[in-house]
KEPAPA-742041 format. One line per field, with one value per residue: residue number from 1; residue in three letters; x, y, z of N, C-alpha, C, CB in turn. Coordinates in nm, 3 decimals. Each point is the difference from the previous one (the first is absolute). Glycine has a CB too. Example, Ala and Ser with C-alpha at 12.3 -4.5 7.8 and 13.67 -1.06 7.14 Angstrom:
BEGIN
nr = 1 | 2 .
rest = ALA | SER .
n.u = 1.319 | 0.154 .
n.v = -0.569 | 0.222 .
n.w = 0.780 | -0.197 .
ca.u = -0.089 | 0.082 .
ca.v = 0.119 | 0.119 .
ca.w = 0.000 | 0.006 .
c.u = 0.090 | -0.077 .
c.v = 0.120 | 0.109 .
c.w = 0.000 | 0.073 .
cb.u = -0.189 | 0.118 .
cb.v = -0.117 | -0.063 .
cb.w = 0.125 | -0.215 .
% end
This chain:
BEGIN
nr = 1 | 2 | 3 | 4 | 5 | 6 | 7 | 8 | 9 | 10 | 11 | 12 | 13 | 14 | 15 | 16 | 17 | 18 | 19 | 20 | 21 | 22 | 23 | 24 | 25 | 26 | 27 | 28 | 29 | 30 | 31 | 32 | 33 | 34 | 35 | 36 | 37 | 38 | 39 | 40 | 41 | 42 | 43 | 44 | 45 | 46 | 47 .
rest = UNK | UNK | UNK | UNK | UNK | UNK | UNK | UNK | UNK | UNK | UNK | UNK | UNK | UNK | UNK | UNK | UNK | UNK | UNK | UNK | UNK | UNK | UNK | UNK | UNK | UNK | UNK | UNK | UNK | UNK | UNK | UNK | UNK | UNK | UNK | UNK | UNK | UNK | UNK | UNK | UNK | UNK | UNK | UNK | UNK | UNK | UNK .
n.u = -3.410 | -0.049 | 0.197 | 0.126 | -0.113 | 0.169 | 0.426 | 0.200 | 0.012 | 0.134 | 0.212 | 0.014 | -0.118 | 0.251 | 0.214 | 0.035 | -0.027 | 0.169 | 0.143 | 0.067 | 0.015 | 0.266 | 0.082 | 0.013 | 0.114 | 0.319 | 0.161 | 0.040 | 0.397 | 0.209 | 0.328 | -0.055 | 0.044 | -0.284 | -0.151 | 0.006 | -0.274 | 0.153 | 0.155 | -0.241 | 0.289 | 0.127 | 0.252 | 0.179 | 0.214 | 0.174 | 0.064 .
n.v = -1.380 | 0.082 | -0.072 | 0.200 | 0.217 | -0.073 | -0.026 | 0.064 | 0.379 | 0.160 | -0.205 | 0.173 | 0.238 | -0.093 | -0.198 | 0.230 | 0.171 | -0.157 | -0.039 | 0.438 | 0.099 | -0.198 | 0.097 | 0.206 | -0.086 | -0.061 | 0.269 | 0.008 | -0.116 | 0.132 | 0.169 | 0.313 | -0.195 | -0.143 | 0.292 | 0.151 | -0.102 | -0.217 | 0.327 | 0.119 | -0.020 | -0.308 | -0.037 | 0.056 | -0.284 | 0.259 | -0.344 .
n.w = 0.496 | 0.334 | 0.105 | -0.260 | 0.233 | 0.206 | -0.083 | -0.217 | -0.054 | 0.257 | -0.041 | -0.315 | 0.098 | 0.277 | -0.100 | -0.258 | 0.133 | 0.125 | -0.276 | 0.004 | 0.258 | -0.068 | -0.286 | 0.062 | 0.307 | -0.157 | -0.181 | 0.295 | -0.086 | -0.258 | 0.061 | -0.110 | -0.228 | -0.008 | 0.105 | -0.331 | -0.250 | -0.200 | -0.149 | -0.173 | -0.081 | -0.097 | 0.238 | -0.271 | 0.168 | -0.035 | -0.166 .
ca.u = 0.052 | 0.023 | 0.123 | 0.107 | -0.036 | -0.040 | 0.090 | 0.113 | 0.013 | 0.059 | 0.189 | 0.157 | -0.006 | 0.079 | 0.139 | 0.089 | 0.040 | 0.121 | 0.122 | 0.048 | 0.044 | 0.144 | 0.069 | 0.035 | 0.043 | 0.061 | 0.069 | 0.015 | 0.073 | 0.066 | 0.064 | -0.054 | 0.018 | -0.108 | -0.094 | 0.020 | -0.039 | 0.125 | 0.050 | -0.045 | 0.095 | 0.035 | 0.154 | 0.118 | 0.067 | 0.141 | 0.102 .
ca.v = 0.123 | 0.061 | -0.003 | 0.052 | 0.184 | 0.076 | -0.024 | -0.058 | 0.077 | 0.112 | -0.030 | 0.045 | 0.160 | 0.071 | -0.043 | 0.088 | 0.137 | 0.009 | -0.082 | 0.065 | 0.114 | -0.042 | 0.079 | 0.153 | 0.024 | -0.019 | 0.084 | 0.079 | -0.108 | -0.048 | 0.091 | 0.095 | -0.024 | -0.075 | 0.043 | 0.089 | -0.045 | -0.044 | 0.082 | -0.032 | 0.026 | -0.078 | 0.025 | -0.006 | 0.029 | 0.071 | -0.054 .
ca.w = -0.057 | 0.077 | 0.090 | -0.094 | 0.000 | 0.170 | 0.071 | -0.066 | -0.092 | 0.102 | 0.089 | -0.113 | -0.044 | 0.074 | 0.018 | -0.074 | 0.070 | 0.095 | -0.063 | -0.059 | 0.103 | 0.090 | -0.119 | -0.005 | 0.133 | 0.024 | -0.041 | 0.157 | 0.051 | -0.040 | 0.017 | -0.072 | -0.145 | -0.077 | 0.020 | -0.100 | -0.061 | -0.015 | -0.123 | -0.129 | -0.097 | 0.024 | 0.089 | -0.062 | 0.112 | -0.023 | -0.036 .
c.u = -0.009 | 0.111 | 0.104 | -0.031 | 0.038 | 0.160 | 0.156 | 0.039 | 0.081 | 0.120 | 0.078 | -0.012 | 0.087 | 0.150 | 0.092 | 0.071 | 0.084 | 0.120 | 0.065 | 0.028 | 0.122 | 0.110 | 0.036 | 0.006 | 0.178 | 0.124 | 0.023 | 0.164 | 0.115 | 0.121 | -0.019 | -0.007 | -0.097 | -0.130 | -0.051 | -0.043 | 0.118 | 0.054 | -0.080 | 0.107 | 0.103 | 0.164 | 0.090 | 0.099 | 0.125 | 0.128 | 0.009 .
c.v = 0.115 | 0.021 | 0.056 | 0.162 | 0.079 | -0.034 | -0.006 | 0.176 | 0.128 | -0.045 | 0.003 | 0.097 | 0.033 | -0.044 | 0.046 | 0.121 | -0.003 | -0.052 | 0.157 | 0.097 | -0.079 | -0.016 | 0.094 | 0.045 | -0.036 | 0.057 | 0.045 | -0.070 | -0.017 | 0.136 | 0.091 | -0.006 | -0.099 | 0.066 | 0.113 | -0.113 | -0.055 | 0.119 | -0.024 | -0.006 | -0.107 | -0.009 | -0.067 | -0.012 | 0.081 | -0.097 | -0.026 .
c.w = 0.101 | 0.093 | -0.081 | 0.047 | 0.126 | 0.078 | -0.080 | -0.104 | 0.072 | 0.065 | -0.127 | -0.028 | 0.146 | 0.028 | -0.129 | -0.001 | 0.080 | -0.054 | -0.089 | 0.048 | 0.064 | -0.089 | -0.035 | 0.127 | -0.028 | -0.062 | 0.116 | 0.081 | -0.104 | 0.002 | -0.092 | -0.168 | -0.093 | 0.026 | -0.107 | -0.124 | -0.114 | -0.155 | -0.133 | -0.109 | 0.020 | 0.061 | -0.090 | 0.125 | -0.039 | -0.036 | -0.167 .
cb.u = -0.066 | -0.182 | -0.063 | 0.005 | -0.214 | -0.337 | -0.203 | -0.099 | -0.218 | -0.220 | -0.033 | 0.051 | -0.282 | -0.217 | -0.091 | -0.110 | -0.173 | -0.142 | -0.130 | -0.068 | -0.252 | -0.117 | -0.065 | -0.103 | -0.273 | -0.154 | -0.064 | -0.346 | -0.207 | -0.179 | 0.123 | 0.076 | 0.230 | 0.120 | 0.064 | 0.208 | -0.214 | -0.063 | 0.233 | -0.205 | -0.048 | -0.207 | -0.074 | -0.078 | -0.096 | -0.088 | -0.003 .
cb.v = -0.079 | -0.036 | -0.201 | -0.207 | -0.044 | -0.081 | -0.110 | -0.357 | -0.104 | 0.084 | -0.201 | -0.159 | 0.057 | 0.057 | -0.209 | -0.108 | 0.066 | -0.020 | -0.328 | -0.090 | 0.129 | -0.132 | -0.089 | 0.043 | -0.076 | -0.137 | 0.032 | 0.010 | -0.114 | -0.208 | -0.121 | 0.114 | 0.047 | -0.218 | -0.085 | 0.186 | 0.128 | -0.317 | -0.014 | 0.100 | 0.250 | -0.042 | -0.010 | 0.138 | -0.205 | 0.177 | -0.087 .
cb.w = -0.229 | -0.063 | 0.135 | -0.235 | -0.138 | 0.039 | 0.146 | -0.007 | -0.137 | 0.052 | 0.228 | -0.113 | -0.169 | 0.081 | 0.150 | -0.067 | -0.015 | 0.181 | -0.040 | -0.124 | 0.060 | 0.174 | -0.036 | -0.203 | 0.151 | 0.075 | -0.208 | 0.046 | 0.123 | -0.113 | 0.108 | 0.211 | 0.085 | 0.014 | 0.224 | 0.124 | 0.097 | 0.129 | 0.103 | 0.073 | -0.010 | -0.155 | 0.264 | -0.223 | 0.114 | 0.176 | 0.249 .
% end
């Protein structure tokens, strides 16, 4: 159980972290229109 504490436990806490920073990084890349949040109200088309 030690080893769970001292090793294993601290590498997924961090590999999550980085999994979620490169996740919210990678808004930086995408083009301007997805990079915007997405609509709330709902779209209607004109045809």
């Amino acid at each position: 159980m030690a080893i769970f504490r001292q090793y294993v436990a601290p590498f997924l806490i961090v590999l999550v972290f980085l999994v979620a920073l490169v996740a919210v990084s990678s808004r930086i890349f995408l083009p301007a229109d997805m990079a915007a949040p997405a609509p709330t109200e709902e779209v209607t088309s004109a045809s």
